[in-house]
N, C-alpha and C positions, 0 to 999 in steps of 0.2 A: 504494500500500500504506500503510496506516494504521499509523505510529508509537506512540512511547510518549506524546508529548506530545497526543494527538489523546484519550487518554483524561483530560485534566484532573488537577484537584489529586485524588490519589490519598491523604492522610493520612483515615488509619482505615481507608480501604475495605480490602476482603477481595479479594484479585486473584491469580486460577487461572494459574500457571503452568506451561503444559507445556513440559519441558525433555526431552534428550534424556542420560539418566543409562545408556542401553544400554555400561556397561565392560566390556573382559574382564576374568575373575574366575577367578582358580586357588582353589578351594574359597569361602573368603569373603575372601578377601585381593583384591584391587584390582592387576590390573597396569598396567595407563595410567587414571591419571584425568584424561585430556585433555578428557574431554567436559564433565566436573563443575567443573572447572577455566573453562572456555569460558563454563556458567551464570552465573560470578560476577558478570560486571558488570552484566548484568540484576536478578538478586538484591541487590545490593546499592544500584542506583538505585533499586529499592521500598521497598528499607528505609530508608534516606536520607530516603524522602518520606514515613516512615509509615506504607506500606500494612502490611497484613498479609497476609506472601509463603506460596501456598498452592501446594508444587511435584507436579506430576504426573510421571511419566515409566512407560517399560516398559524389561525388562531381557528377556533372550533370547526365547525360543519357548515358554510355559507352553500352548499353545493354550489358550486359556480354561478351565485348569484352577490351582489353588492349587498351586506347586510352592513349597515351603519352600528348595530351593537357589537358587531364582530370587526372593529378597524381598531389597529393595531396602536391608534393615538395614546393611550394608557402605556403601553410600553415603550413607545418613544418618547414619554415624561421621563417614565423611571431609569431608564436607560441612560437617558440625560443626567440624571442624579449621581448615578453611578458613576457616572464618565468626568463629570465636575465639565460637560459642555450642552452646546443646542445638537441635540439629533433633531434635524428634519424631516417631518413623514411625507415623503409623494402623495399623493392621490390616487397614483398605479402602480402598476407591478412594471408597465413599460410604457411608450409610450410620453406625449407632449410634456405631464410632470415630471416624473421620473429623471427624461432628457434634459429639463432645464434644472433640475436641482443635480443631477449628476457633474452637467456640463460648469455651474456654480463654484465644484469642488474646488478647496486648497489642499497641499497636503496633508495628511492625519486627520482630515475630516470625517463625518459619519456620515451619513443619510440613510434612512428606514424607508423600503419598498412597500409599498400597502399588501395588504394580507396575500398571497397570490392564490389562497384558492376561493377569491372573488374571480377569477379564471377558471372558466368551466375545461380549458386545454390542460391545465396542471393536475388535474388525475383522471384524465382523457384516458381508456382506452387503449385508443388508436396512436401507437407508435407515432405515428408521421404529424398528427395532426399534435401532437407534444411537443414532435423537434421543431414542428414549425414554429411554436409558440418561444420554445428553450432560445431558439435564436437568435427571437426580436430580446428577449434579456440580453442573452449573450454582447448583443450589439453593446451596451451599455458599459463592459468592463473587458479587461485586459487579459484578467486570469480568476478561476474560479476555487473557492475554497469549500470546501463541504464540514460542515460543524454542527449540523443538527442531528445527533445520533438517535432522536427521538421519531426520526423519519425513515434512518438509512434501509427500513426492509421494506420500503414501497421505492417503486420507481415511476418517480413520476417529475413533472416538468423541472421543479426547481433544484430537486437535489439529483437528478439521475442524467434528465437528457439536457442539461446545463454544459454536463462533463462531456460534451460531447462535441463540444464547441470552441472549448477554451483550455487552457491549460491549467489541470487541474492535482489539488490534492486535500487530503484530509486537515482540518483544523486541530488545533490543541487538543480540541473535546474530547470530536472522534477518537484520535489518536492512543490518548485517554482510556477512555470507555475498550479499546480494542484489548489493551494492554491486561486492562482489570478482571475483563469477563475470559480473556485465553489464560492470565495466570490460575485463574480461580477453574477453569475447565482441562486443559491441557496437562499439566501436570500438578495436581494440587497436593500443599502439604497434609497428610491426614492426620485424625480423621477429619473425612471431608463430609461436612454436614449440608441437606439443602434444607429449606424451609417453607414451605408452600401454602396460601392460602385463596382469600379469594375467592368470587364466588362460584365459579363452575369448575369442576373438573375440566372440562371436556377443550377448555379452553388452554388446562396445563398439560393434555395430553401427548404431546410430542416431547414437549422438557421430561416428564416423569417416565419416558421410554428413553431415551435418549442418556440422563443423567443413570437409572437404575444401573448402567452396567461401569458409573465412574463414582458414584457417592459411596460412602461407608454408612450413611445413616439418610432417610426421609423423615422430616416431620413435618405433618399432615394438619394444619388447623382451615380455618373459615369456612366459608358454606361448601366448598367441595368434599369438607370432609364427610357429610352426611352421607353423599353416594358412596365411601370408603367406609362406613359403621352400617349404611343396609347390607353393603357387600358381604360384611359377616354375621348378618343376620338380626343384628338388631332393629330394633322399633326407632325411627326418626321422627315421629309425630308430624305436622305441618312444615318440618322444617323445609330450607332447599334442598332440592334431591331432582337429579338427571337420570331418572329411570333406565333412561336406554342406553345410559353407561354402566352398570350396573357389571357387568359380566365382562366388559374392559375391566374394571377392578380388581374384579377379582381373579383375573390375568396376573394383574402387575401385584400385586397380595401372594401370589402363587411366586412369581418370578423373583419377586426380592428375598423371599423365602431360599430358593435356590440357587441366588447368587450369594447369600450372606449377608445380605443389605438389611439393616435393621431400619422396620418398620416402625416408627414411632408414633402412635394416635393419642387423642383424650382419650384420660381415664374419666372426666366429667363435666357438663354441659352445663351453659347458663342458657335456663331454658324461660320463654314468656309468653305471655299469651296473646302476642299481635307486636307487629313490627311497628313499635313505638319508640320514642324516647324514656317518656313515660311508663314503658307497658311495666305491669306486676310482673316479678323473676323470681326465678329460686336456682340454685345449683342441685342436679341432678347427676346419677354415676351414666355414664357412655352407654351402659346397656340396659337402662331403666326410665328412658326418656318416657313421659305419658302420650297418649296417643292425640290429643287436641292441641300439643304447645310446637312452638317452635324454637329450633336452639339460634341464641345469636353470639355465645361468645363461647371459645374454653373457659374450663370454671377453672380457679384455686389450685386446686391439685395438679391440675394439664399445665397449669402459668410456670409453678415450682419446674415439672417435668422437663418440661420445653425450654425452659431457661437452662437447666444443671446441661443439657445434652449441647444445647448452642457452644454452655462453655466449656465444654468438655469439647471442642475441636480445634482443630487447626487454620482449616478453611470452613467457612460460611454464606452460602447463598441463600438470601429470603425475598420473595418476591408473592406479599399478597398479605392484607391484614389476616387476625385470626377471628375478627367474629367484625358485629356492627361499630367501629373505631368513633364516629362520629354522634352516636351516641356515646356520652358518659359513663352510664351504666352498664356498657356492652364491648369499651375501648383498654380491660384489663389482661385482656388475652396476649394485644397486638403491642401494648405497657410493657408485657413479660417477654416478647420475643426482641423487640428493640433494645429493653436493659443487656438481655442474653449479648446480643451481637455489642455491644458496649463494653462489656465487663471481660467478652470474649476478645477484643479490640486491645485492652488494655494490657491481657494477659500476653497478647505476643501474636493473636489468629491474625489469618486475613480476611475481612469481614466484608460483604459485596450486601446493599439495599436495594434490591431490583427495578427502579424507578416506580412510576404509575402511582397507585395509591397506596405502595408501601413509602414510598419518597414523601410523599404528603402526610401519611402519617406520621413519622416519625417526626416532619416537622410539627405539625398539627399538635403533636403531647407534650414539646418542647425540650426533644433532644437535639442537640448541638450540632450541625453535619459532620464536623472534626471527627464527633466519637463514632466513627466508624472509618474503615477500610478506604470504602468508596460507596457512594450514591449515584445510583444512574440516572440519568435524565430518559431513556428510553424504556416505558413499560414494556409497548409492545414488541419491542426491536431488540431491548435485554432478551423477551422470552425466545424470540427466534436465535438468537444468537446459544444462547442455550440448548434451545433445540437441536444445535448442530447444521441450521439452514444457510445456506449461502443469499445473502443480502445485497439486491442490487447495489445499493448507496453505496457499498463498503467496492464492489465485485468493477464497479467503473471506473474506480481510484487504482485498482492495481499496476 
């Protein structure tokens, strides 16, 4: 994979960065800017050298339409903050703004490209009708850097057929993130612990194939793990449950068995009666759930559990809360697996946060990002990358 130094002396050049600025956003207010925060030291070795930093990103689901709540104006404030300058936002991704604010630049300048998937061409499909799109960017800079690793497993306009047109390679981030998820895969120090939560199985099912024949240990919390406690036969009451995964589980229950892999589940459930904040709870044992409740978190004894096993390894991968985090009363599970990878942190492990909504949680309970390993900015690009999938974003940089 082609670095930052593979592109040369960068002063004056114009250099497209796709970043990964996707925050959540309570109206235009910013609740974690972990991602914008992560851009920095990319953005700031361009500027250092001169270039003129030209950032791209996409913020929620506009389907290739202009959604005014979904303009990226909120992260070109903060962004500005960070930087202690004026980022200007275009109006577009290409095009008359774009051109006159690009054209504008001094050296070490910034400018923010408006959302680009207000472009219905930037997860087009149709090859051609992408590059056609990639191009008119392209036009705009000299050489292209890819840093949004929160994207690199789609190929689509801005991080994929960009590279297609200009001289390219991966940013700090990327580079990063390559580094953290192949040390923690490729040869890791053991034992090597994953952590999985989250609410479907079916969605960690290529990681949970894929990792069973490299982990020493799986532990198994959030709503997935209901289809992993029917599998053995117990009563899940109303809880989540993927029925027609059922007998995949109990595949990979059979399989880790026979590789040596210690399966690790609750021993007991924080079970309530309606997906509330509020709802009435009790702690119940794993295989005595009641038939009318639903479980939303590991109880007490699973928290202890799952914590001694985290710190009892070497290497640690967790990717998924362990019950409902944003409630209060249901965020002691996902408390206990964040401490684990902290204390495991401390002791000497290497400790990997899988981005997504374990990123957010841990910030959300107000853990430190320091006290871990590494935190990825890519939910769903961490899990492919886990899965052992070849990633366009990364597979165009080579």
């Amino acid at each position: 994979m082609k670095t930052l130094k593979s592109l040369g002396d960068l002063k004056g050049k114009r250099v497209l960065v796709r970043a990964d600025f996707n925050v959540p956003l309570d109206g235009t207010t910013i609740k974690d800017d972990g991602r914008i925060k992560a851009a920095l030291p990319t953005i700031k070795e361009l500027r250092g050298q001169g270039a003129k930093v030209i950032l791209m990103a996409h913020l929620g689901r506009p389907k290739g339409k202009v959604v005014p709540e979904l303009s990226l104006a909120p992260v070109a404030d903060r962004l500005g903050e960070l930087l202690g300058v004026s980022v200007p936002l275009a109006d577009d991704t290409y095009g008359p703004d774009a051109e006159a604010k690009v054209d504008a630049m001094q050296d070490g300048d910034v400018v923010l490209l408006q959302n680009v998937r207000f472009n219905p061409e930037e997860t087009s499909k149709d090859e051609a009708e992408r590059d056609a799109y990639a191009e008119k960017i392209a036009k705009l800079g000299d050489a292209f850097v890819s840093d949004g690793f929160g994207v690199v497993h789609r190929a689509q306009g801005s991080n994929y057929s960009v590279a297609k047109f200009l001289p390219s390679a991966a940013g700090l981030l990327v580079e990063k993130e390559v580094k953290a998820l192949s040390k923690a895969t490729e040869n890791p120090e053991r034992p090597f612990t994953v952590v999985l939560g989250g609410s479907k199985v079916s969605d960690k099912l290529g990681v949970i194939e894929n990792l069973l024949s490299k982990a020493d240990r799986l532990v198994i919390g959030g709503g997935m793990v209901f289809t992993f406690l029917k599998a053995k036969g117990y009563e899940v009451g109303s809880s989540l449950l993927e029925d027609d995964q059922v007998d995949t589980v109990k595949g990979y229950i059979q399989t880790a068995q026979e590789k040596g892999v210690e399966l690790v589940l609750p021993t007991d459930i924080v079970v309530a009666d309606e997906f509330k904040a509020d709802s009435p709870h009790e702690v119940v044992a794993a295989d005595a759930m009641p038939a009318g409740r639903m479980g939303l978190d590991i109880g007490p004894d699973s928290q202890k559990l799952f914590h001694d096993k985290i710190v009892d390894s070497k290497t640690v991968v967790w990717n998924g809360p362990m019950g409902v985090f944003e409630f209060p009363a249901f965020a002691e599970g996902t408390r206990a697996v964040a401490q684990g990878l902290v204390d495991a942190t401390k002791a000497g492990a290497f400790t990997i946060v899988g981005g997504g909504d374990s990123a957010s949680a841990v910030r959300n309970l107000g853990f430190p990002d320091d006290g871990f390993s590494h935190i990825s900015t890519g939910g769903g690009a961490s899990l492919e990358f886990l899965e052992g999938k070849e990633l366009p974003g990364l597979k165009v940089l080579e």
